[in-house]
GUMI-237500 format. One record per residue (C-alpha): residue number from 1; chain; x, y, z. Coordinates in nm, 4 decimals. Layout:
N
NODE   nr  kette         u         v         w
NODE  NUM      A         X         Y         Z
...
% end
This chain:
138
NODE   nr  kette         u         v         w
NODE    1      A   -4.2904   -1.4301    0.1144
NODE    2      A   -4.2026   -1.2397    0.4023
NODE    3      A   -4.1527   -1.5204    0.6452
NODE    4      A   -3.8741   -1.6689    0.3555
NODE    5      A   -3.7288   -1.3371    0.3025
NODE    6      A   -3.6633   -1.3246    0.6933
NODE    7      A   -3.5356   -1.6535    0.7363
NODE    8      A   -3.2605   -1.6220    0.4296
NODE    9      A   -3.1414   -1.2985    0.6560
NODE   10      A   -3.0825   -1.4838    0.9680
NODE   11      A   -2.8846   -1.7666    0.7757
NODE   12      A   -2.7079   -1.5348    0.6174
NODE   13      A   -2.5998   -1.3591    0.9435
NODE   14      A   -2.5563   -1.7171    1.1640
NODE   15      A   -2.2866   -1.8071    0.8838
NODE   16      A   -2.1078   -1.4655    0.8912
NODE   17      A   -2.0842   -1.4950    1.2402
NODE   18      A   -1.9381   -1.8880    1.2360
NODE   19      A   -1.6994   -1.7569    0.9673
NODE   20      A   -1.6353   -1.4449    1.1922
NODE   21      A   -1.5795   -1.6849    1.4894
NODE   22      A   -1.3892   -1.9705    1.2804
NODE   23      A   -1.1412   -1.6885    1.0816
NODE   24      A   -1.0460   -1.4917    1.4326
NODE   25      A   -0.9585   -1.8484    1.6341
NODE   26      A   -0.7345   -1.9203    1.3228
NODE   27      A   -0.5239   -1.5393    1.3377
NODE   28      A   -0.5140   -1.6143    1.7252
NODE   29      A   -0.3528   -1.9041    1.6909
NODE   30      A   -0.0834   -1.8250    1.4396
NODE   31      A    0.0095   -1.5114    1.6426
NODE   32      A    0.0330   -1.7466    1.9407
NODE   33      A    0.2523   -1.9875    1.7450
NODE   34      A    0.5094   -1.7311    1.6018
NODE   35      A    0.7333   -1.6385    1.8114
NODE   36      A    0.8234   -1.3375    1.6460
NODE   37      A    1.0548   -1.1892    1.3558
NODE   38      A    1.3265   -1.3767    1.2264
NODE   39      A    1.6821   -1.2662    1.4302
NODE   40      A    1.8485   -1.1991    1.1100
NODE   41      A    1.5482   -0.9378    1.0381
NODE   42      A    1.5946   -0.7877    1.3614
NODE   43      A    1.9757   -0.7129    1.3086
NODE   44      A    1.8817   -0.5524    0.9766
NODE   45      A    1.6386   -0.3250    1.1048
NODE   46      A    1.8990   -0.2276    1.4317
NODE   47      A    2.1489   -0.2000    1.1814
NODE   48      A    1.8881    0.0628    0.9573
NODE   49      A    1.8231    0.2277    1.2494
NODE   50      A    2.2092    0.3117    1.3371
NODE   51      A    2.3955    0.4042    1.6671
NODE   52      A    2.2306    0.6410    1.8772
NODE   53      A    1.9345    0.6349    1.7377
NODE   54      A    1.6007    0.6483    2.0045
NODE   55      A    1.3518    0.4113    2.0139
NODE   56      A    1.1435    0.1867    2.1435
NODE   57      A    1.1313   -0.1920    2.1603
NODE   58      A    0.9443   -0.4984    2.3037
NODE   59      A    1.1988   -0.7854    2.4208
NODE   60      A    1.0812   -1.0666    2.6262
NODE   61      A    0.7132   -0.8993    2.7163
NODE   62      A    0.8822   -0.5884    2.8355
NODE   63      A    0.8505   -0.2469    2.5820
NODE   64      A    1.1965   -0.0217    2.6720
NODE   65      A    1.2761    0.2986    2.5535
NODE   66      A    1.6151    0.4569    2.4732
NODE   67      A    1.8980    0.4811    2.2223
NODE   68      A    2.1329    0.2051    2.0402
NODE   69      A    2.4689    0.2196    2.1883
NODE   70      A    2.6151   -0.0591    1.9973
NODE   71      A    2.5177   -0.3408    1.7409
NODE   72      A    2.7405   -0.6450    1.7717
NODE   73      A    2.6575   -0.9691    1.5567
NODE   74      A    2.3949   -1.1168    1.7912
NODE   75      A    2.2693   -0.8666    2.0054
NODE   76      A    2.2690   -0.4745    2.0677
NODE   77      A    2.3247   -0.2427    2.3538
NODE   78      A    2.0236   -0.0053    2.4460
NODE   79      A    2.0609    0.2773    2.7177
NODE   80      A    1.7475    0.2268    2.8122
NODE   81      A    1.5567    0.5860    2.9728
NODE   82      A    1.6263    0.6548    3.3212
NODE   83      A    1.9353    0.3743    3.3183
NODE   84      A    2.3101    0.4661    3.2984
NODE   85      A    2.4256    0.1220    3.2332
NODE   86      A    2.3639   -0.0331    2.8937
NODE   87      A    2.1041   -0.3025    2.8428
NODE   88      A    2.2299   -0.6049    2.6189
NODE   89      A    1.9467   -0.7207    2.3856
NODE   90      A    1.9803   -1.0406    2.1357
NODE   91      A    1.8122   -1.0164    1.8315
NODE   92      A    1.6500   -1.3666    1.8974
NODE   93      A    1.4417   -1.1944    2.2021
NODE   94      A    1.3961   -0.8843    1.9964
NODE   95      A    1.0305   -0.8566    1.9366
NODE   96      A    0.9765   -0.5332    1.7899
NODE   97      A    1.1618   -0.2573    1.6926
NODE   98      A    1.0833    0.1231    1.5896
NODE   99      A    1.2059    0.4622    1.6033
NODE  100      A    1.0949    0.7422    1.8503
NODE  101      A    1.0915    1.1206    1.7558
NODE  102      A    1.2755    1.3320    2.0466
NODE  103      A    1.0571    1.5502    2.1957
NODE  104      A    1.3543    1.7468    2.3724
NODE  105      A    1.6766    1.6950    2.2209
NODE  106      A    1.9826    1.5282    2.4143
NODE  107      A    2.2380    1.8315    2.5209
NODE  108      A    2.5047    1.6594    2.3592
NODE  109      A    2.3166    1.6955    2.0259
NODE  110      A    2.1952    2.0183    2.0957
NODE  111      A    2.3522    2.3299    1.8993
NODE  112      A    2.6683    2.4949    2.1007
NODE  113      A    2.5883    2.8298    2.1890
NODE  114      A    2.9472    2.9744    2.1439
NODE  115      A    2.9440    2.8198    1.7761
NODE  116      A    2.6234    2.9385    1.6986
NODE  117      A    2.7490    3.2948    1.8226
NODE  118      A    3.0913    3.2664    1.6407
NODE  119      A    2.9065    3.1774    1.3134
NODE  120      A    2.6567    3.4836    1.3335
NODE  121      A    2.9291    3.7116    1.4222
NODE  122      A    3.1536    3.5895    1.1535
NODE  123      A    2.8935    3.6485    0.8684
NODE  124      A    2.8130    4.0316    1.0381
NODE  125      A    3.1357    4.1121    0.9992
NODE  126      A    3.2249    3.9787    0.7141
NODE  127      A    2.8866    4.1434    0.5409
NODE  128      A    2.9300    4.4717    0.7336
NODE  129      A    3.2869    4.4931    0.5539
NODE  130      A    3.1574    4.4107    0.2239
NODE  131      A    2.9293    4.6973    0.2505
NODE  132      A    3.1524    4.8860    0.4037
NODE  133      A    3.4234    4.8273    0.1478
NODE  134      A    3.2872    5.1133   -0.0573
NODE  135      A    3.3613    5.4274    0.0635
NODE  136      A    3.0033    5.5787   -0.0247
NODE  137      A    2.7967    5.3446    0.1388
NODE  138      A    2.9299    5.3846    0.5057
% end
């Protein structure tokens, strides 16, 4: 009884591996085959994703970072990190696409400091002579 019980594990276990074996050669092969999204998919998401946004994308084997500078009908320019001319990218070689959170944000983004003062200063003022409006309160 043992001997059977022992020899319906190890059949069990040889076919789970051949079906192991047989199912991975099949999802290796249709990766290999595709040769990735559909163009007109790739537009859409560029288009989602919107002028200067940052991210990061695989094109031809090679994964770039940087932001969308423009998104024409068949391709889109990248200024790709550490570049200050504009990469063109068609959608056909467009691989993958997704968006990057800034860790530091671009200066030209960034708050201006003499807004940010004139703001404050505006609403002190304005609140000190709202308070201020009544003569018992100053």
């Amino acid at each position: 009884m043992q001997k059977r019980k022992a020899d319906v594990r190890v059949t069990a276990i040889i076919i789970i591996l051949v079906l192991i074996i047989a199912c991975d050669g099949l999802n290796a092969q249709s990766i290999s085959q595709s040769s990735g999204p559909p163009p007109d998919e790739m537009h859409r998401a560029v288009a989602n994703l919107g002028i200067g946004a940052y991210v990061a994308i695989t094109s031809s084997g090679r994964t770039m970072r940087g932001h969308i500078r423009a998104i024409g009908d068949d391709h889109f320019a990248l200024l790709v990190d550490g570049t200050a001319v504009a990469a063109d990218i068609g959608f056909g070689e467009l691989q993958w696409i997704a968006p990057v959170p800034e860790l530091v944000p671009r200066l030209s983004r960034a708050p201006r400091l003499g807004k940010t003062l004139a703001i404050v200063g505006a609403a002190a003022y304005f609140g000190f002579m709202m308070v201020c409006s009544q003569p018992a309160r100053c």
